[in-house]
Backbone as XML, in Angstrom:
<?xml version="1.0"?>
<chain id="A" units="angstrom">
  <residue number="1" name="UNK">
    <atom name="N" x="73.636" y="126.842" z="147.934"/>
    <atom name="CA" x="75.055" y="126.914" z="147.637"/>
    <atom name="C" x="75.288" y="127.871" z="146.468"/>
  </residue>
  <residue number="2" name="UNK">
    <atom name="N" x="76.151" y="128.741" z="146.750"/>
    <atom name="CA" x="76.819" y="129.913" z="145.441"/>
    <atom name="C" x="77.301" y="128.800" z="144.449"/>
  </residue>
  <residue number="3" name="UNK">
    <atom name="N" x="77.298" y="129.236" z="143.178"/>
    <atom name="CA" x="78.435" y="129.137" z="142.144"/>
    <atom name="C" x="78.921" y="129.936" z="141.788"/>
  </residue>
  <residue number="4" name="UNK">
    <atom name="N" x="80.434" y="129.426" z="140.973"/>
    <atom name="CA" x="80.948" y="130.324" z="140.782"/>
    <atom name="C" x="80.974" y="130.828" z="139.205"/>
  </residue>
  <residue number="5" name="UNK">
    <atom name="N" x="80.571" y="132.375" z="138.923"/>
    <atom name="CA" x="80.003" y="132.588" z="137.396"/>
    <atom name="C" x="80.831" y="133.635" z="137.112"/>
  </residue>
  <residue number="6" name="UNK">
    <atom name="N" x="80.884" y="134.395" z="135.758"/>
    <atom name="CA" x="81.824" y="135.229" z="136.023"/>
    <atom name="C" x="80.419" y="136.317" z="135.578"/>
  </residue>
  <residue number="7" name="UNK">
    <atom name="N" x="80.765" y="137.274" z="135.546"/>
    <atom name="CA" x="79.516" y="138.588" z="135.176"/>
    <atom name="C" x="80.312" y="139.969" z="134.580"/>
  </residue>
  <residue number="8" name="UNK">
    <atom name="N" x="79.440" y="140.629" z="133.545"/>
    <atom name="CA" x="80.200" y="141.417" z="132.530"/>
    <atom name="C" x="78.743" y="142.496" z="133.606"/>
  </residue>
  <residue number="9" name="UNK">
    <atom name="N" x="80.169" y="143.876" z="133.963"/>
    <atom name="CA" x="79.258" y="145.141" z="134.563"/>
    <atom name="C" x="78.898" y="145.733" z="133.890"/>
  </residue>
  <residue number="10" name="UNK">
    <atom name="N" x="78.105" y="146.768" z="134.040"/>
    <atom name="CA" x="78.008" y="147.883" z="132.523"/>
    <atom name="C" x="79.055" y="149.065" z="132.624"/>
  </residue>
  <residue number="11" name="UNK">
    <atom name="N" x="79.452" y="148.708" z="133.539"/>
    <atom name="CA" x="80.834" y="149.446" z="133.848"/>
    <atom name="C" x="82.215" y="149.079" z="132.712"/>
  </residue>
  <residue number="12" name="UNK">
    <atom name="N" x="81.669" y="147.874" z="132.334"/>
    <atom name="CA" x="82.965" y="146.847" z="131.702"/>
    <atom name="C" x="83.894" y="146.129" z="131.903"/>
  </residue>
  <residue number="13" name="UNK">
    <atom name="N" x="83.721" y="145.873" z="133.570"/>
    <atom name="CA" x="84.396" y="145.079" z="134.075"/>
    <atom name="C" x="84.012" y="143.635" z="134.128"/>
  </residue>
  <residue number="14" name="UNK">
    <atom name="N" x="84.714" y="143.037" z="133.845"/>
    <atom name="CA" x="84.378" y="141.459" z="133.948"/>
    <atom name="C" x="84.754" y="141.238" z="134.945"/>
  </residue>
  <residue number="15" name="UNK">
    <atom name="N" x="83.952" y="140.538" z="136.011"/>
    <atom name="CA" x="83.842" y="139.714" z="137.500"/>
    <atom name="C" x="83.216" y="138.446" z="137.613"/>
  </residue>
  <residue number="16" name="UNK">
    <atom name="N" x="84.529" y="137.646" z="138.330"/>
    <atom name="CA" x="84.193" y="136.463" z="138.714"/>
    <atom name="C" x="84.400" y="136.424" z="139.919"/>
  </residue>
  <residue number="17" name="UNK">
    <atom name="N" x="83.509" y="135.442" z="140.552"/>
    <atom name="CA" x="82.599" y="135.686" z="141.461"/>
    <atom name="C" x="81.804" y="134.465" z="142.390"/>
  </residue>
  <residue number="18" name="UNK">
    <atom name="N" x="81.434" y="133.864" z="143.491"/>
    <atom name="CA" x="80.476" y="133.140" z="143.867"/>
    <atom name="C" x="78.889" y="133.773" z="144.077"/>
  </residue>
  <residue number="19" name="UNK">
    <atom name="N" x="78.619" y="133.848" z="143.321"/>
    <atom name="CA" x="77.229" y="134.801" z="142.926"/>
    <atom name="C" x="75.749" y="134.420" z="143.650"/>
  </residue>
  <residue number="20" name="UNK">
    <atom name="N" x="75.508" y="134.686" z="144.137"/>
    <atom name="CA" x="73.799" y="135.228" z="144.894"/>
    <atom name="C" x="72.674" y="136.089" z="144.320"/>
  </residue>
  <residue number="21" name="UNK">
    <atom name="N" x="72.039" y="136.222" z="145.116"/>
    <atom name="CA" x="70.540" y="137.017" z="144.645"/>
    <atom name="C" x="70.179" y="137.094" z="146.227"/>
  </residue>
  <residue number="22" name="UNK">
    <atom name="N" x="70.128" y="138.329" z="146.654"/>
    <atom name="CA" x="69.269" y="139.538" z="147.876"/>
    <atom name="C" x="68.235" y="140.466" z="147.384"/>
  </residue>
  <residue number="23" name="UNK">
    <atom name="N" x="67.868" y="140.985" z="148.289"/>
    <atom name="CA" x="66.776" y="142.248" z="148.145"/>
    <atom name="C" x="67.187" y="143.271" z="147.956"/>
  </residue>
  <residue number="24" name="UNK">
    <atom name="N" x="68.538" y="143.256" z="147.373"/>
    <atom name="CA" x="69.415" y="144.794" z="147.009"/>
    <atom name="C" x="69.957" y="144.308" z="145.668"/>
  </residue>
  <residue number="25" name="UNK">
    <atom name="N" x="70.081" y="142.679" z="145.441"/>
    <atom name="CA" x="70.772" y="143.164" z="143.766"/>
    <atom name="C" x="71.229" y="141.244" z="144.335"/>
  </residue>
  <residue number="26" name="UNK">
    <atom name="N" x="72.130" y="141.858" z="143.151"/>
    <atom name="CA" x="73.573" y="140.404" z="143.136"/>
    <atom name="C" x="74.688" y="140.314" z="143.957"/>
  </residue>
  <residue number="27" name="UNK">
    <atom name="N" x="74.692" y="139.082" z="144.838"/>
    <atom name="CA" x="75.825" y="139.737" z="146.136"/>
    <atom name="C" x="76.731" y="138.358" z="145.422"/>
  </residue>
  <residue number="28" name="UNK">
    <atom name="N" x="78.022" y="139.316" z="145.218"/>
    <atom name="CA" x="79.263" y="138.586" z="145.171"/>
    <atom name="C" x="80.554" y="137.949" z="146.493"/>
  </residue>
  <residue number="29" name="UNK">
    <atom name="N" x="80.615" y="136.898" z="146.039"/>
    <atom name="CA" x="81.364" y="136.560" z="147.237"/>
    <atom name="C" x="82.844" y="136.118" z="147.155"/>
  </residue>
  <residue number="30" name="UNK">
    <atom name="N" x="83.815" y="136.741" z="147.209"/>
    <atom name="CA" x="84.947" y="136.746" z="147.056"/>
    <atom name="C" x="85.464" y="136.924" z="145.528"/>
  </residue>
  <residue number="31" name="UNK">
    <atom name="N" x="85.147" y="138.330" z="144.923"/>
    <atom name="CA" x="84.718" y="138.414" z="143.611"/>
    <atom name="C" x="86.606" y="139.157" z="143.506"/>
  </residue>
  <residue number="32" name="UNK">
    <atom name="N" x="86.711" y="138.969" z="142.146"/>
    <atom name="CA" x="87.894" y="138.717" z="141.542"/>
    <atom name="C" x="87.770" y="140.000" z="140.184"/>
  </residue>
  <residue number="33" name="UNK">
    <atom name="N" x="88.114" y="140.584" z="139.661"/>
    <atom name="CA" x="88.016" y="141.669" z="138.266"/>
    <atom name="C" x="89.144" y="140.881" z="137.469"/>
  </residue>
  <residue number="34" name="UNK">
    <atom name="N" x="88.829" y="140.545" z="136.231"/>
    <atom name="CA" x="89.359" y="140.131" z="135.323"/>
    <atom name="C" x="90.156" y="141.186" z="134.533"/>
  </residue>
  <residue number="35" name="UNK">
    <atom name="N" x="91.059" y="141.392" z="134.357"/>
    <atom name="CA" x="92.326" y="142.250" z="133.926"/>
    <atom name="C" x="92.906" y="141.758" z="132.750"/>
  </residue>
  <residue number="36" name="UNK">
    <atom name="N" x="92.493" y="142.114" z="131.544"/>
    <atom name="CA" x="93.338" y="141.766" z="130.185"/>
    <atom name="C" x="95.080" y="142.673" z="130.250"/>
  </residue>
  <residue number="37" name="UNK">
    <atom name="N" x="95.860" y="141.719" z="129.795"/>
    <atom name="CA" x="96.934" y="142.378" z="129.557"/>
    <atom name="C" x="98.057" y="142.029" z="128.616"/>
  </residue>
  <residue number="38" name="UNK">
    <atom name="N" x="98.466" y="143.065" z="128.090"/>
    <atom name="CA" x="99.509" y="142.289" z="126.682"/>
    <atom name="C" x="101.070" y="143.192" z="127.049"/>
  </residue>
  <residue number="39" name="UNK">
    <atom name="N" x="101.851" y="142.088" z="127.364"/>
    <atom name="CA" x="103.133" y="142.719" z="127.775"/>
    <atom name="C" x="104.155" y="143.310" z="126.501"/>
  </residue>
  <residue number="40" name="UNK">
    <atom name="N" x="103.572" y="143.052" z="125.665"/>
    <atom name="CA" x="103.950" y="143.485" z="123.879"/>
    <atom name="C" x="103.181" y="143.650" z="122.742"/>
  </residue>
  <residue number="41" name="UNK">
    <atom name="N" x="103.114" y="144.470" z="121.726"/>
    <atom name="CA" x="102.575" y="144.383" z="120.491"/>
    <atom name="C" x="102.679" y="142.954" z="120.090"/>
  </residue>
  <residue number="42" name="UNK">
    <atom name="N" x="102.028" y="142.301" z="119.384"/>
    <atom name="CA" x="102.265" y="141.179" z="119.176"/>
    <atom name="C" x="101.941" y="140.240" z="120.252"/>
  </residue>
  <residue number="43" name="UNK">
    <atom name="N" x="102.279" y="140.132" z="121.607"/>
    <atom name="CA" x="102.450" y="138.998" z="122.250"/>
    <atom name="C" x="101.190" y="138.780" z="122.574"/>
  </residue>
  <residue number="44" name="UNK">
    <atom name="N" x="101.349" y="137.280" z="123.508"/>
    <atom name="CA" x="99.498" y="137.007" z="123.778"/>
    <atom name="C" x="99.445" y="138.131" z="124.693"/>
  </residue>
  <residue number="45" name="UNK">
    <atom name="N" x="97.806" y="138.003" z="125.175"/>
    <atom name="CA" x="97.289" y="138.211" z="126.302"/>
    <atom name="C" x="96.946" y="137.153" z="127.394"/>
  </residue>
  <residue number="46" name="UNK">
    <atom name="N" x="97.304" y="137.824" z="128.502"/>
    <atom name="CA" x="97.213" y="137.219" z="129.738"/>
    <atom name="C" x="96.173" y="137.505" z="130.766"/>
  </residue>
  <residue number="47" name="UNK">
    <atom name="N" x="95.720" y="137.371" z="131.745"/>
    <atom name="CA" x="94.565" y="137.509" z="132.345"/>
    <atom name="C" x="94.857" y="137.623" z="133.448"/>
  </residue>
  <residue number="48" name="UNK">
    <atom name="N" x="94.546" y="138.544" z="134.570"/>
    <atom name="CA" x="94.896" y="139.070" z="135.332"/>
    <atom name="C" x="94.048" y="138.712" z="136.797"/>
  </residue>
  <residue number="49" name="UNK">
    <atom name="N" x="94.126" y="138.825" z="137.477"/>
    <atom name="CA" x="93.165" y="138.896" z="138.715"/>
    <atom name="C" x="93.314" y="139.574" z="139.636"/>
  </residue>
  <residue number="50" name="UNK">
    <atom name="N" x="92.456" y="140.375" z="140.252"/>
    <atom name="CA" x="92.771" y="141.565" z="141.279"/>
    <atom name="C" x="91.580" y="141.585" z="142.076"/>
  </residue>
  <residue number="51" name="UNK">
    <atom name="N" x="91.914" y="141.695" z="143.099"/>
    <atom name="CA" x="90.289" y="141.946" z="144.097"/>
    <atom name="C" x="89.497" y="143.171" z="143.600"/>
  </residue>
  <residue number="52" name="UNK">
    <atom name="N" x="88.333" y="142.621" z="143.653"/>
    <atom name="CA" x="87.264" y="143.733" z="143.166"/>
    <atom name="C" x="87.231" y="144.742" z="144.561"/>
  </residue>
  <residue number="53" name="UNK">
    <atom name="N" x="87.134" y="144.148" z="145.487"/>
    <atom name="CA" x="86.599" y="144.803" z="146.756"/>
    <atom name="C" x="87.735" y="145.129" z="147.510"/>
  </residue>
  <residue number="54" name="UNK">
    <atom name="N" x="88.946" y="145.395" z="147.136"/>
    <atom name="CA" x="90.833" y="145.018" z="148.119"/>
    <atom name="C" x="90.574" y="146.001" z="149.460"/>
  </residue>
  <residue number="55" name="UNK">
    <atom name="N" x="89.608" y="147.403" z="148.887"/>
    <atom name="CA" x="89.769" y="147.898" z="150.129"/>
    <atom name="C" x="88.267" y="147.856" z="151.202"/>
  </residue>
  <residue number="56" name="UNK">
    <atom name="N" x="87.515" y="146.563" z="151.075"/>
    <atom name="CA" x="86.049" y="146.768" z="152.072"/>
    <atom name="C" x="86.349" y="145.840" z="153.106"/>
  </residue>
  <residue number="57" name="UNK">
    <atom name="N" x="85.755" y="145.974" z="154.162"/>
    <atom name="CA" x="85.850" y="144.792" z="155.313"/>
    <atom name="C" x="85.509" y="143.597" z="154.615"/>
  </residue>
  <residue number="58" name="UNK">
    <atom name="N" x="84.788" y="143.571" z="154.046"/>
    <atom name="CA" x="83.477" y="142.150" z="153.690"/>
    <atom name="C" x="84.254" y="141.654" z="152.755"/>
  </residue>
  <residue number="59" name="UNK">
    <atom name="N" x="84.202" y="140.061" z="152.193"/>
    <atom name="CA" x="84.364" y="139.597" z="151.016"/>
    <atom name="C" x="83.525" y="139.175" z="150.389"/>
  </residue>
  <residue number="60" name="UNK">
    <atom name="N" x="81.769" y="139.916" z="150.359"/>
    <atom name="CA" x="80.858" y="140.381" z="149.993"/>
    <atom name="C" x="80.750" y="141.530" z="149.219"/>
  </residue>
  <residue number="61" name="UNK">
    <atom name="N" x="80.560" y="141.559" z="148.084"/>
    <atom name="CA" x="79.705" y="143.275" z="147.924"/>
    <atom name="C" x="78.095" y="142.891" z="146.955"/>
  </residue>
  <residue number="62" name="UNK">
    <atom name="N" x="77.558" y="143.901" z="147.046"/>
    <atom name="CA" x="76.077" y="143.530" z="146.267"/>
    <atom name="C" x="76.214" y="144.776" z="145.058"/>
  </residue>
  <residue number="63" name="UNK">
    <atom name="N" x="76.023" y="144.479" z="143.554"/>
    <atom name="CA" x="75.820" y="144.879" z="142.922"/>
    <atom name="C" x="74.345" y="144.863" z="141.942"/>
  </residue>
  <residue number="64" name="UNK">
    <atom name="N" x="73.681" y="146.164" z="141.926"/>
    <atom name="CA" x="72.678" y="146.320" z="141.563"/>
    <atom name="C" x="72.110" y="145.680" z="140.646"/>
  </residue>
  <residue number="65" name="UNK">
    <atom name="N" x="70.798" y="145.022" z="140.360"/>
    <atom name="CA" x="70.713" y="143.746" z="139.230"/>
    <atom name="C" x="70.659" y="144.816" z="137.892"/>
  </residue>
  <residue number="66" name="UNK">
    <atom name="N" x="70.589" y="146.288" z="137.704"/>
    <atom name="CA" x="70.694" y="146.573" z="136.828"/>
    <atom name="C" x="71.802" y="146.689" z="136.146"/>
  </residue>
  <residue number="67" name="UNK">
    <atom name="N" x="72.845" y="146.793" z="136.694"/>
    <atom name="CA" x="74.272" y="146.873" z="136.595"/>
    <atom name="C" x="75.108" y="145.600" z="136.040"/>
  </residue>
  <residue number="68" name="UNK">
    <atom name="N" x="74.652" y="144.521" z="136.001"/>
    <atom name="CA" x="75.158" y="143.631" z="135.720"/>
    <atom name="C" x="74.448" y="142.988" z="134.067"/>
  </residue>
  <residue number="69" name="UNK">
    <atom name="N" x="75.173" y="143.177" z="133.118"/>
    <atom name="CA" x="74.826" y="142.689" z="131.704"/>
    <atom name="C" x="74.668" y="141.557" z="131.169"/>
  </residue>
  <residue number="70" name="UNK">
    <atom name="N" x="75.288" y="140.752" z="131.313"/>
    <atom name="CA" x="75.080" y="139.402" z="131.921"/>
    <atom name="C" x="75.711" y="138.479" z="133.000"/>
  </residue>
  <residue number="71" name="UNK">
    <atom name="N" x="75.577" y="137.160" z="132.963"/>
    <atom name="CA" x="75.846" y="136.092" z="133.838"/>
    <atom name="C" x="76.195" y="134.980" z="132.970"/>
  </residue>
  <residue number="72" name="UNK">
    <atom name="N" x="77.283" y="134.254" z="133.223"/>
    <atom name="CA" x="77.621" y="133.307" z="132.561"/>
    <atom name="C" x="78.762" y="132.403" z="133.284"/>
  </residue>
  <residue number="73" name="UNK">
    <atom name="N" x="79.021" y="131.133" z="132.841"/>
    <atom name="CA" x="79.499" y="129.693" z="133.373"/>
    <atom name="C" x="81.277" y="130.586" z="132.945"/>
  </residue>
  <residue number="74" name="UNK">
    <atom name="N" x="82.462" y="130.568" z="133.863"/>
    <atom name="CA" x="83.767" y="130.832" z="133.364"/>
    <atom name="C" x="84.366" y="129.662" z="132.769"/>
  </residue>
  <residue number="75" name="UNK">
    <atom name="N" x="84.883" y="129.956" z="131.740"/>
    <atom name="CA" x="85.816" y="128.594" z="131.124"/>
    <atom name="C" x="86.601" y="128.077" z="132.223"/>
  </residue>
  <residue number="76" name="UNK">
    <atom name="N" x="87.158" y="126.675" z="131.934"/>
    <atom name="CA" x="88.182" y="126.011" z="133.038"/>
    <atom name="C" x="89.118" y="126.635" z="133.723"/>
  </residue>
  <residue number="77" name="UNK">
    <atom name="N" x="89.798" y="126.765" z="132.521"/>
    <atom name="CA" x="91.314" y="127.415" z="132.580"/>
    <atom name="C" x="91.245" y="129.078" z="133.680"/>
  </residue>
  <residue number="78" name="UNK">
    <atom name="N" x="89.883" y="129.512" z="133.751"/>
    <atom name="CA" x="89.212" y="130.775" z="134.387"/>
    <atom name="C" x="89.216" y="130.467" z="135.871"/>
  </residue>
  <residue number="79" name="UNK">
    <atom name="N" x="88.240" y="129.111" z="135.899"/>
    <atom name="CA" x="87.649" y="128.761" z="137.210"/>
    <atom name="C" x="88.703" y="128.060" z="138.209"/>
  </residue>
  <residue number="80" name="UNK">
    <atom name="N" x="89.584" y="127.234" z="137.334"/>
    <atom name="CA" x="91.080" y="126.802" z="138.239"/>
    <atom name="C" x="91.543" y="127.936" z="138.807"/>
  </residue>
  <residue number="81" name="UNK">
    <atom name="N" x="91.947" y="128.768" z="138.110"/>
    <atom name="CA" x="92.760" y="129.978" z="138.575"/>
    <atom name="C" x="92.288" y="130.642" z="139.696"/>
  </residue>
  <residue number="82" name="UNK">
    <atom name="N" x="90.766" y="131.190" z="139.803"/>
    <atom name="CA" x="90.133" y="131.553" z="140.457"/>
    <atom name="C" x="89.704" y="130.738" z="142.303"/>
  </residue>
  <residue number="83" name="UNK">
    <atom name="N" x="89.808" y="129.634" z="141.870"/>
    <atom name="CA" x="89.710" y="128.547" z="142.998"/>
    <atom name="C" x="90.722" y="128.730" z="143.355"/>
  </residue>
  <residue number="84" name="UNK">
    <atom name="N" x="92.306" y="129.120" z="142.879"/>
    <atom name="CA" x="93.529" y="129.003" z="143.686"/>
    <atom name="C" x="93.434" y="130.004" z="144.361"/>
  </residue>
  <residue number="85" name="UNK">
    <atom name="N" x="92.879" y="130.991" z="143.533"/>
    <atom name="CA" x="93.175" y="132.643" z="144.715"/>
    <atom name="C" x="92.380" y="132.411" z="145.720"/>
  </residue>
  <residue number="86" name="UNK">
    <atom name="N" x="90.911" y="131.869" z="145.627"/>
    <atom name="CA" x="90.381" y="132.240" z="146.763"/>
    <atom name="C" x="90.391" y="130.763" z="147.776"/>
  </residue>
  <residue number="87" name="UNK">
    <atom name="N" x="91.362" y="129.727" z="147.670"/>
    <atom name="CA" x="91.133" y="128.271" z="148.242"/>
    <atom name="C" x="92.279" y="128.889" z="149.246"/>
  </residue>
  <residue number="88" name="UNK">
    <atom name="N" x="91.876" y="128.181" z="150.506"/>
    <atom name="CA" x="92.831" y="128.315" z="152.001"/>
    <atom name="C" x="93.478" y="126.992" z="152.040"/>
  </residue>
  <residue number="89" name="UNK">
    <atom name="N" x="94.980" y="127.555" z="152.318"/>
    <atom name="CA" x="96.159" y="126.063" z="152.292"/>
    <atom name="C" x="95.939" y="125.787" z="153.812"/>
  </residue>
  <residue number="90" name="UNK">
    <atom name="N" x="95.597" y="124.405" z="153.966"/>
    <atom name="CA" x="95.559" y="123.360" z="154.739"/>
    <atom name="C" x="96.598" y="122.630" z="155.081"/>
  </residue>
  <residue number="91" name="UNK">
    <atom name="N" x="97.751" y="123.160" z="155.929"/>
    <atom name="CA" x="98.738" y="122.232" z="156.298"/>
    <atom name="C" x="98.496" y="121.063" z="157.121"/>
  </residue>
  <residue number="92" name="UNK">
    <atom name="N" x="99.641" y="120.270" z="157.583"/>
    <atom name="CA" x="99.147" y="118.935" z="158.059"/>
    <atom name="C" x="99.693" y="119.885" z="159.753"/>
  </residue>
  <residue number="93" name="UNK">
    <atom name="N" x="100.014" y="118.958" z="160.657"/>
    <atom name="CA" x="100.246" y="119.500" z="161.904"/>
    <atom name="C" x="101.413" y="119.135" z="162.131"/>
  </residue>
  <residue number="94" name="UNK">
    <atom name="N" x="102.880" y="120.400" z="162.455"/>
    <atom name="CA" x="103.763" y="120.086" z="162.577"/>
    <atom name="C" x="104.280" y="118.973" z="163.308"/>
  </residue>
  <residue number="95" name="UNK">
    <atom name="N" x="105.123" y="117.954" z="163.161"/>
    <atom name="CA" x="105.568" y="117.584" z="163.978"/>
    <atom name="C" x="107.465" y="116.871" z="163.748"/>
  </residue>
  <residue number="96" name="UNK">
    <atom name="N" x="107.300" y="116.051" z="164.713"/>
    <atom name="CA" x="109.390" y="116.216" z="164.892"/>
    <atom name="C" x="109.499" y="114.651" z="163.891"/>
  </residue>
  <residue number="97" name="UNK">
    <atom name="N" x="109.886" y="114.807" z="163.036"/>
    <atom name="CA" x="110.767" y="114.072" z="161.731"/>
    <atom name="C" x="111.826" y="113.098" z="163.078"/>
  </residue>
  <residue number="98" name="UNK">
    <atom name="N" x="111.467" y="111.519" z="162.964"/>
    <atom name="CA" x="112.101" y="111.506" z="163.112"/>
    <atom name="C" x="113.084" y="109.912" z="162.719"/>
  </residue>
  <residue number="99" name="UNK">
    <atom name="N" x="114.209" y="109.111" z="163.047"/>
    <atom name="CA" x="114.708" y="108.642" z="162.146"/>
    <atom name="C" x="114.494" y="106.894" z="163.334"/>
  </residue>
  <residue number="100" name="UNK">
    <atom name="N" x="113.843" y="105.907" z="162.667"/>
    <atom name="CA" x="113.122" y="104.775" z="163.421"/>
    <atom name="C" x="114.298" y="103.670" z="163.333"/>
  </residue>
  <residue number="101" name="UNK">
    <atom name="N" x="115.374" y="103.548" z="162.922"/>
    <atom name="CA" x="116.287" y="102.467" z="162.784"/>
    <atom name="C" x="117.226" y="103.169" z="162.542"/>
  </residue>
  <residue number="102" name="UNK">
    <atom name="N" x="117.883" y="103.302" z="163.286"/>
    <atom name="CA" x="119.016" y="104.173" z="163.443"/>
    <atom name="C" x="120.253" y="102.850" z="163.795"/>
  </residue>
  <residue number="103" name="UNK">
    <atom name="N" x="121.518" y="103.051" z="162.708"/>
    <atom name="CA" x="122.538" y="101.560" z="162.865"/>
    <atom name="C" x="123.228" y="101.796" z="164.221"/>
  </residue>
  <residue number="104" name="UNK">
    <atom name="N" x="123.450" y="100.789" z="165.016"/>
    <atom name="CA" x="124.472" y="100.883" z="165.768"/>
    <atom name="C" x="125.789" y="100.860" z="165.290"/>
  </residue>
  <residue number="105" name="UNK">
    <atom name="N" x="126.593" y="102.196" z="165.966"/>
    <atom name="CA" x="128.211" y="102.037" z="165.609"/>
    <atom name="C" x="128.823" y="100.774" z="166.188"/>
  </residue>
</chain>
């Protein structure tokens, strides 16, 4: 089973990720780029999320084990967020609403 870790590139991108190990490197699985952003001088920063991979078939890619600087556990507040983007909504199965005691006029 993957977990999910986040990983600093030497590129400088921070990626989170469900992370592996192949015979080509580190294969990410539905990997996410972490995006700092400050909408003002002064104001906080916010954290961004964007597909690493938006334009490949796969929601795979393998990055070279040299390429990757480290590996590490994402804080909560990281890993919630991350579980929402990549979690599939499960509806129930439509059906007709309908009303069981209905008064007689």
């Amino acid at each position: 089973m993957q977990e999910v870790k986040l990983l600093r590139l030497a590129t400088g991108e921070d990626v989170i990720a469900k992370v592996g190990e192949n015979d080509q490197g580190v294969s990410l699985h539905k990997p996410f780029v972490i995006i700092p952003q400050q909408s003002a001088p002064g104001q906080p920063i916010q954290l961004m999320m964007s597909l690493y991979n938006a334009f490949g078939k796969s929601d795979t890619v393998t990055v070279s084990k040299d390429k990757v600087v480290f590996i590490t556990d994402p804080k909560d507040e990281i890993l919630k967020s991350y579980e929402q983007n990549t979690s599939r909504i499960i509806s129930a199965k439509p059906g007709l609403i309908t009303e069981n005691s209905i008064p007689k006029l």
